[in-house]
Structure formats: C-alpha cells, structure tokens
KOLTORPA-42488 format. One record per residue (C-alpha): residue number from 0; y, z, x. Coordinates in steps of 0.1 Angstrom, whole numbers, plus 5000, padded with zeros to 4 digits. Example, Ala and Ser with C-alpha at 12.3 -4.5 7.8 and 13.67 -1.06 7.14 Angstrom:
<r i="0" y="4955" z="5078" x="5123"/>
<r i="1" y="4989" z="5071" x="5137"/>
***
This chain:
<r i="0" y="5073" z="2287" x="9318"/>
<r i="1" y="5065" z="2251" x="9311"/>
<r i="2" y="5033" z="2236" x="9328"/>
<r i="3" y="5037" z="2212" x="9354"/>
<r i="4" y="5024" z="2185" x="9327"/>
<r i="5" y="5048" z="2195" x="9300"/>
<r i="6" y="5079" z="2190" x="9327"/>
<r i="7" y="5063" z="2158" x="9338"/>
<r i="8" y="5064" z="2150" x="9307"/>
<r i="9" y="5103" z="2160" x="9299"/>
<r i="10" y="5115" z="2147" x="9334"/>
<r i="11" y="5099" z="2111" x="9321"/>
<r i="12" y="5114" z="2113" x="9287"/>
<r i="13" y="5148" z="2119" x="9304"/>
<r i="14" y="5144" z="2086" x="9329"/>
<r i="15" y="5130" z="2067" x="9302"/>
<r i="16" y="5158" z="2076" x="9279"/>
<r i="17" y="5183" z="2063" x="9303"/>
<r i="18" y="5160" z="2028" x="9307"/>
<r i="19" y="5153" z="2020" x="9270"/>
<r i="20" y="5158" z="1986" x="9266"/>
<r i="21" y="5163" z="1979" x="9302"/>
<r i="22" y="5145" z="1952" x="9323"/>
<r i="23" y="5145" z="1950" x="9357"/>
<r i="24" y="5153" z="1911" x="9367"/>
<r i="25" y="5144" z="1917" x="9404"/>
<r i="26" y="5104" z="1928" x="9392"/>
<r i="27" y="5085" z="1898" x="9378"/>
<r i="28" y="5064" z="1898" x="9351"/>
<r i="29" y="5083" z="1939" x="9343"/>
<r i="30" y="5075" z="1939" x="9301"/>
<r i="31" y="5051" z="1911" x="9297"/>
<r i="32" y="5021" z="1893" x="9316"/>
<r i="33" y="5030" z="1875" x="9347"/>
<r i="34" y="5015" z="1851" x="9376"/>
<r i="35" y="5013" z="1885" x="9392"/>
<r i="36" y="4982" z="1899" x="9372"/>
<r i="37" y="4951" z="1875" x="9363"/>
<r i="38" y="4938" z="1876" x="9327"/>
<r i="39" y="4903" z="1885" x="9341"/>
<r i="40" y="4916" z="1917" x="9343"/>
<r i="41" y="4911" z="1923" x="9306"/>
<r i="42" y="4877" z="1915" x="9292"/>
<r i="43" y="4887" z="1895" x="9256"/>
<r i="44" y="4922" z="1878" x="9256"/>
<r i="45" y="4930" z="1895" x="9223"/>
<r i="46" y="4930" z="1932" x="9213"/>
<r i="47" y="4916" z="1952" x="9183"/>
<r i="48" y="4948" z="1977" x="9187"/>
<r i="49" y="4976" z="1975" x="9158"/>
<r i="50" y="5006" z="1993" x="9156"/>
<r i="51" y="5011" z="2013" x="9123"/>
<r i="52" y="5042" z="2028" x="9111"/>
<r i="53" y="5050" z="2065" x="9112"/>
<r i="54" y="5080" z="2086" x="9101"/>
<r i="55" y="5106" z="2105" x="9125"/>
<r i="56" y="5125" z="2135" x="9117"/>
<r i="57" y="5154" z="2128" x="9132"/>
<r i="58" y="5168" z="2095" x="9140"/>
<r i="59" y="5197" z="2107" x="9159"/>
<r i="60" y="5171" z="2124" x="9185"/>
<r i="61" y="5133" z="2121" x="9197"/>
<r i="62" y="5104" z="2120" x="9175"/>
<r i="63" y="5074" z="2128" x="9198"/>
<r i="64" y="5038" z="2130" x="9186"/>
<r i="65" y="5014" z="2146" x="9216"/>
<r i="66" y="4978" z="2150" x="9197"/>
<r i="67" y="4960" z="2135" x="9174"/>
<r i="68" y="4923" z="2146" x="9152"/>
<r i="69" y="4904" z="2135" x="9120"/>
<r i="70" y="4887" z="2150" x="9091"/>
<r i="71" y="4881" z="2117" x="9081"/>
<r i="72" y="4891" z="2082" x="9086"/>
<r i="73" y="4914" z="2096" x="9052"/>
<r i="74" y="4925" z="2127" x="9061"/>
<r i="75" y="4942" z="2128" x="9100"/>
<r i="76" y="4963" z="2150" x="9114"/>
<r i="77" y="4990" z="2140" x="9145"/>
<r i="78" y="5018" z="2166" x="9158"/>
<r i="79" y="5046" z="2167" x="9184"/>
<r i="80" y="5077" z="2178" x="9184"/>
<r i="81" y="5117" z="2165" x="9175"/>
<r i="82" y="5150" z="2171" x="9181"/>
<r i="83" y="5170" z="2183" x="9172"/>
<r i="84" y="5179" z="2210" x="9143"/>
<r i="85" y="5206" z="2231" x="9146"/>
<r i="86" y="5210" z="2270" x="9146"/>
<r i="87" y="5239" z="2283" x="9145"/>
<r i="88" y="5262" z="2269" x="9170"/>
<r i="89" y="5231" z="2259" x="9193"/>
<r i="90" y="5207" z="2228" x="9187"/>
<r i="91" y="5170" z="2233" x="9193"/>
<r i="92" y="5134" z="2212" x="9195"/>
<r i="93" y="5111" z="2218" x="9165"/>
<r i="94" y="5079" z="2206" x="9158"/>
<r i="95" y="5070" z="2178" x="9143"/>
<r i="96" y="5034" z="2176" x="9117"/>
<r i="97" y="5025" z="2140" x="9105"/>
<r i="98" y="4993" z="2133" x="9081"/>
<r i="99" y="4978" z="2100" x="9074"/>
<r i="100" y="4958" z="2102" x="9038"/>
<r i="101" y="4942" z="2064" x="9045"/>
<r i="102" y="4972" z="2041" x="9035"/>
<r i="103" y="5004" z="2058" x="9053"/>
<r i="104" y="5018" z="2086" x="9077"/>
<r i="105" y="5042" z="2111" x="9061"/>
<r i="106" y="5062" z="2141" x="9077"/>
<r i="107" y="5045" z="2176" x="9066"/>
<r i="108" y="5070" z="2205" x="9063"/>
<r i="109" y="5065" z="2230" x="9097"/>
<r i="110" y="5065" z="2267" x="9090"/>
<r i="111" y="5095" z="2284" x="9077"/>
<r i="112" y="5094" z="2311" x="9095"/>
<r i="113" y="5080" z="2286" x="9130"/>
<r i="114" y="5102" z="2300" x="9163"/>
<r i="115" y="5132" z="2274" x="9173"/>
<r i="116" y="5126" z="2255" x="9198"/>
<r i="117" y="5090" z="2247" x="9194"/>
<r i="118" y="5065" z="2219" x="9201"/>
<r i="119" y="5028" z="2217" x="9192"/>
<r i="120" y="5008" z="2195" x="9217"/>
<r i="121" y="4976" z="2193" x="9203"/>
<r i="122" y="4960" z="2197" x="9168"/>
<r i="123" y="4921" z="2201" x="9160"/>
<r i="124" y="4907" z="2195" x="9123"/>
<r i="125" y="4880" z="2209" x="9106"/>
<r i="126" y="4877" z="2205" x="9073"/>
<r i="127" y="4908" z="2192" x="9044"/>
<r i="128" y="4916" z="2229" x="9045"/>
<r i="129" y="4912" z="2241" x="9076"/>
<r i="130" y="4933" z="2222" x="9105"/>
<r i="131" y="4946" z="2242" x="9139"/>
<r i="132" y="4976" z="2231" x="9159"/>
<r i="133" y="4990" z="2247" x="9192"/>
<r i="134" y="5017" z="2245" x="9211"/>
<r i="135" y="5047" z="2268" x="9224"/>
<r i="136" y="5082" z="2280" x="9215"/>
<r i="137" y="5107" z="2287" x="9244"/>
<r i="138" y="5124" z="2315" x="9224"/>
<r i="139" y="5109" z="2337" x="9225"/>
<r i="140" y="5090" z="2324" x="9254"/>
<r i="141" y="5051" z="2324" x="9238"/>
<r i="142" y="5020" z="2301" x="9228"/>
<r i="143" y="5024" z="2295" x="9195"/>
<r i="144" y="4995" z="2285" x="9168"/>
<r i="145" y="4993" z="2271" x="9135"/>
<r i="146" y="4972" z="2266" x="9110"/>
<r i="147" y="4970" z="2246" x="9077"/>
<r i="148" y="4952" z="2258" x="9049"/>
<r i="149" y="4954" z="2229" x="9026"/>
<r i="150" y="4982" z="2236" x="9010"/>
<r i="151" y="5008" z="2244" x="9040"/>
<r i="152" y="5014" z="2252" x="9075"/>
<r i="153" y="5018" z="2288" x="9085"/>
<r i="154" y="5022" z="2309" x="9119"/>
<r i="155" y="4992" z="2326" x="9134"/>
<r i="156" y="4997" z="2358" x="9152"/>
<r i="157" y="4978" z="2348" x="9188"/>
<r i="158" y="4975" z="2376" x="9215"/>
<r i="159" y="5006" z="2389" x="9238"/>
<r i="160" y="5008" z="2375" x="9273"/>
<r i="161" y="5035" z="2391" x="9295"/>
<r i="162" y="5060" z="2367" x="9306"/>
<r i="163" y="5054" z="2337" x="9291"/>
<r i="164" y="5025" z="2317" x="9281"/>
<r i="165" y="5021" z="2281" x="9264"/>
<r i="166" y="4990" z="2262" x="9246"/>
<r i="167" y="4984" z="2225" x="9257"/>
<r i="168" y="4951" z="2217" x="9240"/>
<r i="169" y="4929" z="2232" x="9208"/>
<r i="170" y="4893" z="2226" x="9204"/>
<r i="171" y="4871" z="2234" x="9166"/>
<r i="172" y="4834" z="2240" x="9169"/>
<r i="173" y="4833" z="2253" x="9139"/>
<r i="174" y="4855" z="2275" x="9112"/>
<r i="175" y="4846" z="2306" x="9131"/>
<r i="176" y="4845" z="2293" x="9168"/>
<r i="177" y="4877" z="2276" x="9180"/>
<r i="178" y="4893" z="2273" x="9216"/>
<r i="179" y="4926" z="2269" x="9228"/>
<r i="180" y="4941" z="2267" x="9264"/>
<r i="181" y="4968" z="2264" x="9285"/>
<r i="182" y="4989" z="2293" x="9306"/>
<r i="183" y="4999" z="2322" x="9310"/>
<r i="184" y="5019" z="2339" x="9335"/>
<r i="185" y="5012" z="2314" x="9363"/>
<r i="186" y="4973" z="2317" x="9354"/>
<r i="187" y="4950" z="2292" x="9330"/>
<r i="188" y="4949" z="2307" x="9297"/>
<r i="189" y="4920" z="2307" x="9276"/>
<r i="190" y="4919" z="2322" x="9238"/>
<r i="191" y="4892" z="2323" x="9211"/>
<r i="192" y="4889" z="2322" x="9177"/>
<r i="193" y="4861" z="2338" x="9156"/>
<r i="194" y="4870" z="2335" x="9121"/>
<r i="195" y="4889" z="2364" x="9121"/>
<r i="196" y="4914" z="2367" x="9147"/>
<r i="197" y="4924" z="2353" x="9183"/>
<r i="198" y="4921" z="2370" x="9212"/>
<r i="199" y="4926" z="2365" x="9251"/>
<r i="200" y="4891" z="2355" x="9272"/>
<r i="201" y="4889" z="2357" x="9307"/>
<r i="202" y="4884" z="2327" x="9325"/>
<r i="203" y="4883" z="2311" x="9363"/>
<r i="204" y="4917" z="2304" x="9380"/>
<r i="205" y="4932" z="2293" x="9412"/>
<r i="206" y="4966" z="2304" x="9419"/>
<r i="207" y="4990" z="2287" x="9395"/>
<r i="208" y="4965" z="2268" x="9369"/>
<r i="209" y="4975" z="2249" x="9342"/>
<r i="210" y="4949" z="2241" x="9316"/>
<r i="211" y="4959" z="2210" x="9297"/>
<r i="212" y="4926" z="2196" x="9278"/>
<r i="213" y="4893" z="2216" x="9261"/>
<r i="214" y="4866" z="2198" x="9246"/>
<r i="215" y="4829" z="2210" x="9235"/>
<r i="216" y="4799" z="2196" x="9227"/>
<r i="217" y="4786" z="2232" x="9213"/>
<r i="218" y="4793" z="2269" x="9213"/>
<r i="219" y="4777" z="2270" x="9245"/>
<r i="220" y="4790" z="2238" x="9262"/>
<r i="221" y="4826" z="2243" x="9266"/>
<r i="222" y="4849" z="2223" x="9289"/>
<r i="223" y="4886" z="2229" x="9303"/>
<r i="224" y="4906" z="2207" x="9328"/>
<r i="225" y="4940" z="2209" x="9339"/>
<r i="226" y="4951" z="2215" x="9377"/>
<r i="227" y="4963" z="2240" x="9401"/>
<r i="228" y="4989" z="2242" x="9426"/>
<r i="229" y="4981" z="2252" x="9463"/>
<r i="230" y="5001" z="2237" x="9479"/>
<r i="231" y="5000" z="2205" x="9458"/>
<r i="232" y="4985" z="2202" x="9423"/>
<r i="233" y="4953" z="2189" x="9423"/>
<r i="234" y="4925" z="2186" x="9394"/>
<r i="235" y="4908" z="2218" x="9382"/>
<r i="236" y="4879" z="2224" x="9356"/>
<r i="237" y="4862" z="2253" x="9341"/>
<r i="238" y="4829" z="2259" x="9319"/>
<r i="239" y="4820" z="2284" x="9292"/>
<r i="240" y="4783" z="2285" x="9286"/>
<r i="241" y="4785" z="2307" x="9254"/>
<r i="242" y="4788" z="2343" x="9273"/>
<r i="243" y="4815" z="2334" x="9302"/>
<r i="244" y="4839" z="2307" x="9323"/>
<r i="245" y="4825" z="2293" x="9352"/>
<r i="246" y="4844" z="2275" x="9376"/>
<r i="247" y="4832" z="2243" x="9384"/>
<r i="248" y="4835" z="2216" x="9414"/>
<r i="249" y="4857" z="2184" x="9403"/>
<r i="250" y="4866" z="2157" x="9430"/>
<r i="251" y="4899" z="2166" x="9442"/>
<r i="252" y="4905" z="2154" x="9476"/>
<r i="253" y="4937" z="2140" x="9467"/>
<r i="254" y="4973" z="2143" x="9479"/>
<r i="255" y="4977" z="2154" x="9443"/>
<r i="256" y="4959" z="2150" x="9410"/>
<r i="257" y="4959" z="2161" x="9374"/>
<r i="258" y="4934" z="2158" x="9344"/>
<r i="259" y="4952" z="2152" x="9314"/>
<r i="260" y="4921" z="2153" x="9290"/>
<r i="261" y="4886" z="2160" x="9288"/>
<r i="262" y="4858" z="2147" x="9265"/>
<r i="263" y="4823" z="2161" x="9262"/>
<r i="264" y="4795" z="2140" x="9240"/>
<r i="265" y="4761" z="2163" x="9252"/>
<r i="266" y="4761" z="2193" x="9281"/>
<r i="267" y="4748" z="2167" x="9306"/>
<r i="268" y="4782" z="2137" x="9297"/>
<r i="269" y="4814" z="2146" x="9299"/>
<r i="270" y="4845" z="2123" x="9312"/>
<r i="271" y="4878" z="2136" x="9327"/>
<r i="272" y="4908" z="2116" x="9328"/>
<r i="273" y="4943" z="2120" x="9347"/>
<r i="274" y="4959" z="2106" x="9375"/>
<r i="275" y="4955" z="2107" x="9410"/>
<r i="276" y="4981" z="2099" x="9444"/>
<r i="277" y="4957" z="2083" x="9470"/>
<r i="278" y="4974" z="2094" x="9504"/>
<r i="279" y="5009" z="2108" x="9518"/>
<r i="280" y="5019" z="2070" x="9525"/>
<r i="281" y="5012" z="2060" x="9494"/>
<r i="282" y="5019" z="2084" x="9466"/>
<r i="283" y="5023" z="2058" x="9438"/>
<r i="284" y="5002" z="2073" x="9408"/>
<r i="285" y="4966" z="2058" x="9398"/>
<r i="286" y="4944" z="2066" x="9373"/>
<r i="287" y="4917" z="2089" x="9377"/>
<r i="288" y="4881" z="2095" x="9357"/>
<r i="289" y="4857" z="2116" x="9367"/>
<r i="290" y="4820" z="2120" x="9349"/>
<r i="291" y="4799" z="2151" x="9347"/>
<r i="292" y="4762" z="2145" x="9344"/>
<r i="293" y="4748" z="2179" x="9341"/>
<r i="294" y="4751" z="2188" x="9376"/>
<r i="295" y="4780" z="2176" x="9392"/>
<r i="296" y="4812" z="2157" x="9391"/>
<r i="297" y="4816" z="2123" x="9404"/>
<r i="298" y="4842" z="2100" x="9410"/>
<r i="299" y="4844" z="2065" x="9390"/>
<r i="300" y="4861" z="2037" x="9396"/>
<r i="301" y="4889" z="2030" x="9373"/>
<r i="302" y="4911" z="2000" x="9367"/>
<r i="303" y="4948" z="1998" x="9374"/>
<r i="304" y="4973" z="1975" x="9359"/>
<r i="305" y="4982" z="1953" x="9390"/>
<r i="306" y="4965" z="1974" x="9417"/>
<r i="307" y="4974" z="1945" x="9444"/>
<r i="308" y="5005" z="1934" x="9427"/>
<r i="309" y="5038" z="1924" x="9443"/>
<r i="310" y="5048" z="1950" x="9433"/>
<r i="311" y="5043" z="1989" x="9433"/>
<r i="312" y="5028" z="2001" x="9395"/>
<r i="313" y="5022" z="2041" x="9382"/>
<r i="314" y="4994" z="2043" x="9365"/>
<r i="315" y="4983" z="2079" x="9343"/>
<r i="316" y="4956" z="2086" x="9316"/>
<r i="317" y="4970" z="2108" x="9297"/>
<r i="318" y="4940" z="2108" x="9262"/>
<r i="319" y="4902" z="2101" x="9260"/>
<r i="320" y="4879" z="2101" x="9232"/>
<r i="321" y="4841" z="2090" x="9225"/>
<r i="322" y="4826" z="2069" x="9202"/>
<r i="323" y="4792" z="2073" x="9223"/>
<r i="324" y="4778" z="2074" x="9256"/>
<r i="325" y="4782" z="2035" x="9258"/>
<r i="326" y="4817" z="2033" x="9243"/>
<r i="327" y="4849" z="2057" x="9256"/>
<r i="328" y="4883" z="2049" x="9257"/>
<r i="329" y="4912" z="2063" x="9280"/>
<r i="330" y="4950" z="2059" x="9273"/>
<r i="331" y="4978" z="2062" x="9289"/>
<r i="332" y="5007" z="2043" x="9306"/>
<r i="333" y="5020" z="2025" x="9333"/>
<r i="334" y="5049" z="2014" x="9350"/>
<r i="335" y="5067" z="1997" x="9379"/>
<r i="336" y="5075" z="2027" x="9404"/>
<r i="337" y="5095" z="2044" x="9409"/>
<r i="338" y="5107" z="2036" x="9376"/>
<r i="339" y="5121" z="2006" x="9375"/>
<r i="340" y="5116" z="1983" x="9343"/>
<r i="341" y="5098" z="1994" x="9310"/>
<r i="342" y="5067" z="2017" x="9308"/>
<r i="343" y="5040" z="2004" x="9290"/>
<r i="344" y="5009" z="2016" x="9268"/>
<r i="345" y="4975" z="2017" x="9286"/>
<r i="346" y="4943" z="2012" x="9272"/>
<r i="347" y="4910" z="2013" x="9290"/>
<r i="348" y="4875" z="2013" x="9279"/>
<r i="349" y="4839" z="2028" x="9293"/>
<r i="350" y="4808" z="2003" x="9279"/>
<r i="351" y="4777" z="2021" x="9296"/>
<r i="352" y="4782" z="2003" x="9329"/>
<r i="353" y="4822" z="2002" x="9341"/>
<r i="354" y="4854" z="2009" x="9324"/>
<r i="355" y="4874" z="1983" x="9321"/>
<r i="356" y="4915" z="1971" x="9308"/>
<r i="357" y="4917" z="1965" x="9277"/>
<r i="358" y="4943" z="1943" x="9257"/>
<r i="359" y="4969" z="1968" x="9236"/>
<r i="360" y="4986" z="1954" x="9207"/>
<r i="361" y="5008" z="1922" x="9212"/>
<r i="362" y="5038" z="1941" x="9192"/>
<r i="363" y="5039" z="1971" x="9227"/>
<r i="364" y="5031" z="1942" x="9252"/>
<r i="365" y="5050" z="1912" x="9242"/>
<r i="366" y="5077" z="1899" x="9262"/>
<r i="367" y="5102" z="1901" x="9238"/>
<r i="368" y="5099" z="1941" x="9235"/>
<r i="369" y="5123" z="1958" x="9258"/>
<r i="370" y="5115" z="1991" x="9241"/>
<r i="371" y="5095" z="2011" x="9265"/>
<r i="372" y="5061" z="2028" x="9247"/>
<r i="373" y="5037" z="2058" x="9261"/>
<r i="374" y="5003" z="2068" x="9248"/>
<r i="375" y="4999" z="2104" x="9246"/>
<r i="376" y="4965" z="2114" x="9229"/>
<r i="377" y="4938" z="2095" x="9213"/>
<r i="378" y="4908" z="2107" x="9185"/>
<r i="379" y="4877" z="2093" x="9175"/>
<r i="380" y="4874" z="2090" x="9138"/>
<r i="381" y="4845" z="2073" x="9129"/>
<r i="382" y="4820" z="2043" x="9146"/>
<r i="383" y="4844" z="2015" x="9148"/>
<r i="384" y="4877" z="2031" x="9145"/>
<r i="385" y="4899" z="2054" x="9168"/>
<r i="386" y="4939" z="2059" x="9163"/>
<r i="387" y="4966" z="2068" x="9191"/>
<r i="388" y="4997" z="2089" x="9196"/>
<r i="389" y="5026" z="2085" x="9216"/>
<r i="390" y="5062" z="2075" x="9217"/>
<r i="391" y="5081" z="2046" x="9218"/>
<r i="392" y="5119" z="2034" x="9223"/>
<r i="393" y="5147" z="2029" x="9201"/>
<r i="394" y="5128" z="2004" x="9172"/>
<r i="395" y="5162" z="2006" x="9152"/>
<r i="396" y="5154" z="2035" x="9133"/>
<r i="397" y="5161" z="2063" x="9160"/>
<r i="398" y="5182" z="2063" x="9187"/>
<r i="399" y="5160" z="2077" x="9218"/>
<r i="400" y="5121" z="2083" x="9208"/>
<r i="401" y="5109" z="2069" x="9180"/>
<r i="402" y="5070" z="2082" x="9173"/>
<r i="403" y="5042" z="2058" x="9181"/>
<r i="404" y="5011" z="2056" x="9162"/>
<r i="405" y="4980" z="2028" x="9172"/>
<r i="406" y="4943" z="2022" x="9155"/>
<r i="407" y="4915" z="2000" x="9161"/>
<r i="408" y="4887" z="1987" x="9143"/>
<r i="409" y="4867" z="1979" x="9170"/>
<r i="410" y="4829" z="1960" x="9175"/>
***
C-alpha cells in the first residue's frame, strides 16, 4: 500500500491538476505579494534562489522529481517519477532519473528490466560510480532499489516483505553502510546495506508507521522520521546507535502531524521538518520543526506564510538540508486552504538563532505566474550552494507537471 505521504501527495497532484493556471479573484494577494503580508516577513527583499531548466519525459503527462543528492557541485543526481508509458493496452507511471554534470540536467535511461508502474522518491550519492535510488512499483506491489554504477541504472534485488512494502527515503554512510526506509505491511520498514546485499532490520513501530525521511551523521548515529496512525497520524522518530532502533520521544501533541524529512549534522543536532494541524477547530496545515540536541526533542517556532492573514494559508515542509549548525534550510509549499488559488514554493532558513522566510526566486513568486510550483526535496552540495526538487505547472512544454529544479549560491 501507498504511505499516507505518498497519497497526500497524489490526492494534491490531482487538485492541483484541476487548478493549474487558476486564480482565485475572491483571495487577495492569491499568486503574488499583497497588503495582506508585510515584507518584514522575509529577512532581504531579494532572494539567492534561481530556477534552472530540467528535462521531462513526457509532455503529455507529469514529470515529477521527489529527491535530490550530490557527489559534487558537478555530478548530482535528482529522481521521481512520469507518466505515462504504455504496456500493452494499459498506461503506467515510470520513474524518472535526471543528472546535472555542472552546466545542464539530462534524462538518464531507467532500468530495462525496472517493474511498470514505478516511482523512486529518494536518491543518495556516493561516489561518480556508486549512486542508490529507492522507491516502489505497484505491480507487483514491492520497494524497489536501484543503483548506478557509472555506466547505468540497474534493479537491485532487496528483501521480500509480505503484502506490500514501499521505500520513501535512502541514506549512504559509506559504500558498505547504506539505509533505506519506509513500509511494510502496515509497519515502518527499515533495510541495510553492507556492501554485499540488503536485508530487513528490525526496528521500533507503532501501529501503522510510515517512515518517510533517514539521515545519519555516522554508522552509529542513525535517524528515521515519518508518522503513525492511532487514531490520527501524528509524528514518529526512531534511532539506530550502530547495534539497534530505538524509539525515541518527538513532540506530537497535535490533532495530526507528519515529518516529511530529517537532517542530522553531529549525534547531539538534528532538525525534523513536516507539518502540523494545531487543534480540531482549526485544522488548517502549519509548518512544523523540531530539534534534537542529544537528549531530547523540542519544539521550534517556525514561520508561516500569512499566519494572521485574511485569509486561511496551508503551510508543509516537505525537504531540509544543512550547510552547518548556523545555516539549514527547509522547503516546502503553501497555499490558500482549502485549495483555493495557486500553491506556492516555500523556502525557510535556520541562522543559529531563529528560522526565518526566505525570498524564492521571482520567476515561482511573480504575479504574473499562474502556474502553481511545489518543492519536494532539497541537498546540500557544497558551502554556499544547495539545489531543489519539485514540480511545477503547465510551463508550455508539458501539459500537467512539468519537473522543477532551484539552486542557490548563497552568503
């Protein structure tokens, strides 16, 4: 089965399919700044973020790109999924590979013998010839994992899990030590690879748990967040300390919650990123960070786009990565709820004291652009520079999603 991320996720794609291009007259300031939201929200008035071009697949469909890593700020890897190639009479999802080699993105060919209907939704790089990328295929239904060995893409044989299991998020220590999680028959899912093989680790869970981020400072400093259901989803995160999982205490006294993505610089800093719904009355989505320290979670304040606003605003983190302990960034999106007008890219940024918005690039936030855009993942490639995945609307060249790639160069 799909997490309850990964239907998020499609149930958006369907409403923003059927809003692309749309703005909503009766919602000021719905696809550009308005009276409605100060300046002094943003700490600079103008924004290190570009947009680059990348490829799609198919033009007549959606090019989606979920994840994002570097070898080098020369050699990056971004994958997702489009749609759609046909078999037979039927028409399936496959997934879609994209490398940048320091001047431009270009479509890399996806197994031959990959599963239809498949999506990777995360990708982890090592080295120019050594690059993992996980995901799942719907028939049959099973995780699937790649891996490129610098001269193609091919299928890795990961370990059986009766009835069902997917891969949200892939993590490289090393050559020889590399995690991947998600879930597996209602239960997280944790597998490990040591050079020579997967195979399935036992972890922590909590009824139905969806793990949708890893991240690791070390062998023995290990992080996995997601959620679980019971009765509402609400955020979840586990530890390996280099022998076993350990579940661990997050702030979740929410109506509901989810952590999208984790990052860990050291065993005693780690953030958390997602979104949380603040109360039965009010369950309009706001972001949600938490920090580990070395001994505990705790809550930090995040901003909101228009928090007191006219009007009601969703707000989800869906990537984080670290430049330092002084300098993280969170992306995401936001949008008028309950979906009225056109979602928008969100950037926010951690300097040492309070995270803060942060200005995206003028061509996703001008006026003028009626094409909705979403952030999706985000990678840290060297001091200065950081790039962004997502999707974006119809930009002329496809009809739906087009993909969405961002980079800054950043002081």
């Amino acid at each position: 089965m799909k997490s309850l991320f990964a239907s998020a996720l499609a149930a958006l794609a369907l409403l923003l399919a059927g809003c692309s291009g749309s703005i909503n007259p009766a919602a000021p300031g719905v696809g550009g700044y308005s009276a409605n939201w100060s300046d002094r929200q943003f700490t600079r008035k103008g924004s290190d973020w570009s947009v680059v071009t990348s490829p799609n697949r198919a033009p007549e469909g959606d090019d989606l790109l979920y994840g994002v890593s570097a070898v080098s700020a020369r050699d990056i890897w971004a994958v997702g999924s489009y749609c759609c190639v046909t078999h037979g009479s039927q028409q399936y999802s496959n997934s879609l590979i994209e490398h940048w080699n320091g001047s431009s993105w270009r479509i890399v060919p996806f197994p031959s013998n990959e599963p239809p209907d498949s999506e990777l939704r995360s990708v982890a790089a090592i080295s120019r010839d050594d690059v993992w990328a996980v995901g799942y295929s719907v028939f049959p239904n099973a995780a699937l994992i790649e891996h490129w060995n610098g001269k193609k893409w091919a299928v890795v044989s990961s370990p059986y899990i009766p009835y069902g299991a997917e891969l949200n998020a892939v993590v490289a220590i090393s050559a020889t030590d590399v995690w991947a999680v998600g879930e597996g028959n209602d239960e997280s899912l944790t597998e490990h690879w040591d050079g020579k093989q997967w195979s399935y680790v036992s972890d922590v869970t909590q009824g139905l748990t969806v793990l949708q981020s890893v991240a690791a400072s070390g062998p023995d400093d290990v992080w996995a967040t997601g959620e679980f259901s019971y009765p509402n989803a609400n955020v979840f995160a586990e530890h390996w300390n280099g022998s076993k999982w350990n579940y661990s205490q997050v702030v979740n006294n929410f109506v509901r919650s989810s952590f999208s993505s984790v990052v860990v610089l050291s065993p005693s800093d780690a953030w958390a990123v997602g979104y949380e719904a603040p109360s039965y009355s009010n369950n309009v989505l706001q972001t949600l960070i938490e920090h580990w320290n070395g001994s505990q979670w705790s809550l930090t304040r995040s901003p909101n786009m228009n928090p007191k606003g006219g009007y009601d605003v969703d707000n989800w983190l869906f990537g984080v990565a670290a430049q330092s302990s002084s300098d993280v960034w969170a992306v995401g999106y936001w949008i008028y709820f309950p979906g009225s007008g056109t979602p928008r890219s969100l950037f926010e940024r951690w300097d040492g004291k309070a995270w803060k918005l942060e200005r995206g690039p003028s061509l996703l936030e001008s006026s003028n652009n009626a094409a909705f855009n979403q952030l999706l993942g985000i990678a840290s490639v060297e001091p200065g520079v950081l790039w962004g995945v997502g999707y974006q609307g119809n930009q002329g060249e496809c009809i739906l999603d087009c993909t969405l790639t961002v980079r800054t160069n950043h002081g």
